[in-house]
N, CA and C of each residue as an Amber inpcrd file, in Angstrom:
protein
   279
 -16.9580000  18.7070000   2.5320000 -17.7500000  17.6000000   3.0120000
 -16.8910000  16.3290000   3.0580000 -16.8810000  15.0410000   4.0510000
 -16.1520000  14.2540000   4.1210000 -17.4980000  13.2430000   4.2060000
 -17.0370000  12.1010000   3.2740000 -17.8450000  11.3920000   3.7480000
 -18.1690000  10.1920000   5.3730000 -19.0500000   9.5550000   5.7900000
 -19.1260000   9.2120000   7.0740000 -17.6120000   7.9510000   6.8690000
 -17.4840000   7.7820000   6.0070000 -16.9480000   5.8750000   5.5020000
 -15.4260000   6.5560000   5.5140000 -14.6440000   7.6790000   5.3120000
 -13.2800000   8.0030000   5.0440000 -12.5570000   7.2520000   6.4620000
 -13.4400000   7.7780000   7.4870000 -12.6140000   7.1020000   8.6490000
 -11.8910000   5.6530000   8.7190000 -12.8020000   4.9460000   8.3380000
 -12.8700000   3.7970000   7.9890000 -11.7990000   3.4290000   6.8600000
 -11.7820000   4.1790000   5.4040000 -10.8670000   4.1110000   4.6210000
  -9.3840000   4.1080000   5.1450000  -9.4590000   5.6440000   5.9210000
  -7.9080000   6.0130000   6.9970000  -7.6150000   4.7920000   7.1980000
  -8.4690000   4.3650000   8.4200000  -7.7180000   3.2990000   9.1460000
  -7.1540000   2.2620000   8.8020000  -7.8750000   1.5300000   7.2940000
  -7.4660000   0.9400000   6.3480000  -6.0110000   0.9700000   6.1550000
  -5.9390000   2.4010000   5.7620000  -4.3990000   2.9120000   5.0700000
  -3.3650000   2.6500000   5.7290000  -3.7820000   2.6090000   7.1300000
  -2.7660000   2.7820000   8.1440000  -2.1500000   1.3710000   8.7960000
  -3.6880000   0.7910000   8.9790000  -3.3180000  -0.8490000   9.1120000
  -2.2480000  -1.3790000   8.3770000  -2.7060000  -1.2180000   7.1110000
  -1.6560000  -1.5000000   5.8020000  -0.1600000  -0.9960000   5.5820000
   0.0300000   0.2240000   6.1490000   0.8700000   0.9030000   6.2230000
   1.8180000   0.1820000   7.5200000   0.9780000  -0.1420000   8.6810000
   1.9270000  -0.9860000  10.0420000   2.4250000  -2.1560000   9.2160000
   1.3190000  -3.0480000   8.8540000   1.3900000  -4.2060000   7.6440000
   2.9540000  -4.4580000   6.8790000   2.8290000  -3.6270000   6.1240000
   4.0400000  -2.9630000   5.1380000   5.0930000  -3.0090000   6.0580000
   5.4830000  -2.2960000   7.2730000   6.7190000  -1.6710000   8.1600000
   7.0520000  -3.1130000   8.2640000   6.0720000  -4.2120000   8.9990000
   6.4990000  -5.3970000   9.6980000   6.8660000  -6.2060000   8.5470000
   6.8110000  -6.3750000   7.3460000   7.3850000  -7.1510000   6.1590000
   8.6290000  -6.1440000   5.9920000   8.8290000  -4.9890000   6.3000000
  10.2210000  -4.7980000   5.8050000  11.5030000  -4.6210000   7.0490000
  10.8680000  -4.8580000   7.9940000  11.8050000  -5.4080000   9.4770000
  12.2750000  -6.7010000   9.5260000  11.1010000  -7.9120000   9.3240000
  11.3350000  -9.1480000   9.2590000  11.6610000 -10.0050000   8.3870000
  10.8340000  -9.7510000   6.7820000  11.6480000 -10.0640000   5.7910000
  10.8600000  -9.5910000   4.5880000  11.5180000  -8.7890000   3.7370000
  11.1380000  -8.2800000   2.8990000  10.6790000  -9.0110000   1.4570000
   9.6030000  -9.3460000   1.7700000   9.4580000 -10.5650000   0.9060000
   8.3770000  -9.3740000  -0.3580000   8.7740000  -9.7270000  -1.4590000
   8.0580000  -9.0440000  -2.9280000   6.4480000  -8.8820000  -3.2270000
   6.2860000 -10.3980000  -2.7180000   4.9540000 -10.5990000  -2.7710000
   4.0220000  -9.4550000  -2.2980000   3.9410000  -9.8780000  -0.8120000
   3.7290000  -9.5620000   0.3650000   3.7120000  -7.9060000   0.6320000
   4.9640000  -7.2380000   0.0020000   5.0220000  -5.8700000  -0.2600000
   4.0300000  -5.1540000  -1.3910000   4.3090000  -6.0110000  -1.9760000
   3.1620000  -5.3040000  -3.2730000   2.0210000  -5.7260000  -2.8950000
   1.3040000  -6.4130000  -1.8920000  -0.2140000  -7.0970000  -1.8660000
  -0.5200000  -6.2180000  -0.8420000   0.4240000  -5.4030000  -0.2830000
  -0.2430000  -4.3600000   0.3930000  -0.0420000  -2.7040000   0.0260000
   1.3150000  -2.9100000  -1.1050000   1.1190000  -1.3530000  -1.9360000
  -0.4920000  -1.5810000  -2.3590000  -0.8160000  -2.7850000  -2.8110000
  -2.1490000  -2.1950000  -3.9780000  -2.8680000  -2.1770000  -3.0290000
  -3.2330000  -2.6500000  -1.6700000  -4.3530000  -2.1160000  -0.7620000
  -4.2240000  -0.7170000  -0.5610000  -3.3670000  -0.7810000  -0.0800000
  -3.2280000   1.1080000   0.5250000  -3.5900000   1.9570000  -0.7420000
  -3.0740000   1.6770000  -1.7700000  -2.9670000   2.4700000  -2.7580000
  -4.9310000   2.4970000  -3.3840000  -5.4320000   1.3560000  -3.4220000
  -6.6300000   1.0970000  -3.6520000  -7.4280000   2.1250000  -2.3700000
  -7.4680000   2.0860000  -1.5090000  -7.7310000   3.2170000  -0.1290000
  -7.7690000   4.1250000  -0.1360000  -6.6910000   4.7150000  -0.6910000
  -6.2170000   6.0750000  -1.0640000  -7.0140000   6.3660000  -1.7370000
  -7.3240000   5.5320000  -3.3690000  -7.8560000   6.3560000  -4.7710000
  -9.2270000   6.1610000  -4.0530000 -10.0700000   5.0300000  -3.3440000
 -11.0690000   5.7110000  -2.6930000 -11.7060000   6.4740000  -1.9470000
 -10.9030000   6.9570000  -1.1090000 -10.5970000   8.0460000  -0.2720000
 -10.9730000   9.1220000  -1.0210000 -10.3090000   9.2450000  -2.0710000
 -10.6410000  10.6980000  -2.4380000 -11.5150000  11.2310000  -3.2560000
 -12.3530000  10.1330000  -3.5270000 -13.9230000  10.4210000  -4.1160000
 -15.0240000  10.7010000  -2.8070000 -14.1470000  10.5230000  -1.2650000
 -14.9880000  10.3360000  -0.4310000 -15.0080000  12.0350000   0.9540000
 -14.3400000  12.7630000   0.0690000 -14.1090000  13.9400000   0.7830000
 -14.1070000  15.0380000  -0.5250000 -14.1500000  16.8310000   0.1260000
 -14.2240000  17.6650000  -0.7280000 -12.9090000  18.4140000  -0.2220000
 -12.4990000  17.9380000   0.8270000 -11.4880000  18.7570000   1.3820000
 -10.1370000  18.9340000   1.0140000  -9.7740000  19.9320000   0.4430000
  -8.2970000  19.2030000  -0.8070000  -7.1670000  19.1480000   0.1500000
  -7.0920000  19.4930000   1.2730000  -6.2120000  19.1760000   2.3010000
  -5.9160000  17.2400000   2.2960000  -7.2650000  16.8720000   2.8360000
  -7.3630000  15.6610000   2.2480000  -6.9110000  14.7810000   1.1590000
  -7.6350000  15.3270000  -0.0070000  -7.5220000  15.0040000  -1.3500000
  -6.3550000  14.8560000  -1.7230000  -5.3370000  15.9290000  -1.2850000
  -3.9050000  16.1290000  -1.6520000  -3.3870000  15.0770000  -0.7340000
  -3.0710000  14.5370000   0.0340000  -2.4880000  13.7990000   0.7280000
  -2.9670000  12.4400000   0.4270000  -4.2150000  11.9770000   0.0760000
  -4.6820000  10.8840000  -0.4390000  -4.0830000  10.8360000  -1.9760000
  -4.2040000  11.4490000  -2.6640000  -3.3450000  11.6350000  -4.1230000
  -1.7490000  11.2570000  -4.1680000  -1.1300000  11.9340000  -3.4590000
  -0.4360000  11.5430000  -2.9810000   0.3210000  10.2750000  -2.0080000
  -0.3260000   9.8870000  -1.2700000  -0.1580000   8.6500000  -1.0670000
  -0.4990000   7.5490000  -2.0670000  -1.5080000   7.4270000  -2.7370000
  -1.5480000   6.7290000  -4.2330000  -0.7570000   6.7270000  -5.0230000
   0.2450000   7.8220000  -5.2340000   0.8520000   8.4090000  -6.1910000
   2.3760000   7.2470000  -5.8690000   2.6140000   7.6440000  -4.2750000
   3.9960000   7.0460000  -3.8790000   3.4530000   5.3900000  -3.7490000
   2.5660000   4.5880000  -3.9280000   2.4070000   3.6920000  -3.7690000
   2.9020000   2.8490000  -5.2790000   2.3710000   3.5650000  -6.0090000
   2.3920000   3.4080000  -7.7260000   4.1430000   3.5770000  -7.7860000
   4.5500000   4.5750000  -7.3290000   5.9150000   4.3830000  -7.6670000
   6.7690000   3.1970000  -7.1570000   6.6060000   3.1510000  -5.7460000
   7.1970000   1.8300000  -5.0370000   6.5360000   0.5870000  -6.1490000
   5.6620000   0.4190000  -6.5680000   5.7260000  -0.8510000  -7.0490000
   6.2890000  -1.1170000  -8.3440000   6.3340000   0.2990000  -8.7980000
   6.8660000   0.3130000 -10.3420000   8.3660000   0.0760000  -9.9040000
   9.1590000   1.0070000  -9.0330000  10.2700000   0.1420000  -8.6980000
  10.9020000  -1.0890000  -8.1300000   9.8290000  -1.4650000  -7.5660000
   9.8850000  -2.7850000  -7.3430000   9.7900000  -4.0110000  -8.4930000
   8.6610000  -3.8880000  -9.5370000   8.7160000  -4.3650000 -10.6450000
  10.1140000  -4.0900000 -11.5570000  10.7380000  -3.1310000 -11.7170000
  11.9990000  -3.2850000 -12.4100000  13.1880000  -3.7460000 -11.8240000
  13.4590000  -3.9660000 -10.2070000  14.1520000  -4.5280000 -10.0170000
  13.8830000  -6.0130000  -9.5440000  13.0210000  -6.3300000  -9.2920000
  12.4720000  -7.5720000  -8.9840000  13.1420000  -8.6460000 -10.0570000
  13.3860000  -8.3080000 -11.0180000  13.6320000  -9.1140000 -12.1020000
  12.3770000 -10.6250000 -11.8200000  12.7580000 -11.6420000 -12.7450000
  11.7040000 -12.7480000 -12.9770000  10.7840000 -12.6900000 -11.3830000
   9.5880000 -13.0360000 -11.6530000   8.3500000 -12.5600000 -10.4810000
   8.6960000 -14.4900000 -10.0160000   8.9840000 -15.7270000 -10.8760000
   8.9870000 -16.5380000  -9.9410000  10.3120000 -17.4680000  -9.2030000
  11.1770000 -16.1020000  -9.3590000  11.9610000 -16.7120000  -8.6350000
  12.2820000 -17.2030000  -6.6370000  12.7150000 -18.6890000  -6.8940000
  12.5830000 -18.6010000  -5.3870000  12.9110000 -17.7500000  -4.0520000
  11.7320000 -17.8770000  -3.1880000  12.4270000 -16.9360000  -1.9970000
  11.8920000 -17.9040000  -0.3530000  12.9250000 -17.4240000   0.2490000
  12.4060000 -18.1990000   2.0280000  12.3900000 -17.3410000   2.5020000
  11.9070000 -17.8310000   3.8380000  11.7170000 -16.9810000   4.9350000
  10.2240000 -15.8690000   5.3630000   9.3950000 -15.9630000   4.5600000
   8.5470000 -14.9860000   5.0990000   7.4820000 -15.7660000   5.5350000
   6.9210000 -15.1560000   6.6090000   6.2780000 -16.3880000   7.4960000
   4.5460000 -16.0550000   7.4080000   4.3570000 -15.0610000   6.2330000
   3.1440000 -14.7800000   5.9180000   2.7990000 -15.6470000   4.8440000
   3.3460000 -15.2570000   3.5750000   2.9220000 -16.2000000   2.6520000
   3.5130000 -17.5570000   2.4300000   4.7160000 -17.1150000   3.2500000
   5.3530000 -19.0510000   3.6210000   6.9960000 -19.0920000   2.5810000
   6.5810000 -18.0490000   1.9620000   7.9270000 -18.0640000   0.7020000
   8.8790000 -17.6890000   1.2950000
């Protein structure tokens, strides 16, 4: 069973996912990367309360899974969170 709302979740994921590509073409700004790992990743873990299909499930798990890692590596190399940055024309930093 899938629920009617997953579609909706998908598209979410995916938005976020174009989102993501265009911050790491133009400028890979920290913030900005992680404010859309935790969307997608937030998508994902709802996603998969929203289907029975483990085809699904597995690939939503998974995408959660690699989201959690990117930010955990991002957090250890990031070093200090306020150090200055230019150039990104989203959040302005």
């Amino acid at each position: 069973m899938v629920s009617q709302h997953l579609p909706y979740t998908i598209d979410q994921i995916v938005k976020n996912l174009a989102l993501l590509e265009e911050h790491f073409k133009d400028y890979a700004c920290p913030d900005c990367i992680n404010k859309h790992l935790i969307l997608i990743e937030g998508y994902a873990e709802e996603g998969m309360t929203m289907t029975n299909d483990e085809k699904w499930r597995l690939l939503l798990v998974k995408c959660a899974d690699m989201c959690r890692a990117v930010r955990k590596e991002l957090t250890m190399t990031q070093g200090h969170k306020d150090t200055p940055r230019k150039g990104c024309k989203t959040c302005g930093r």
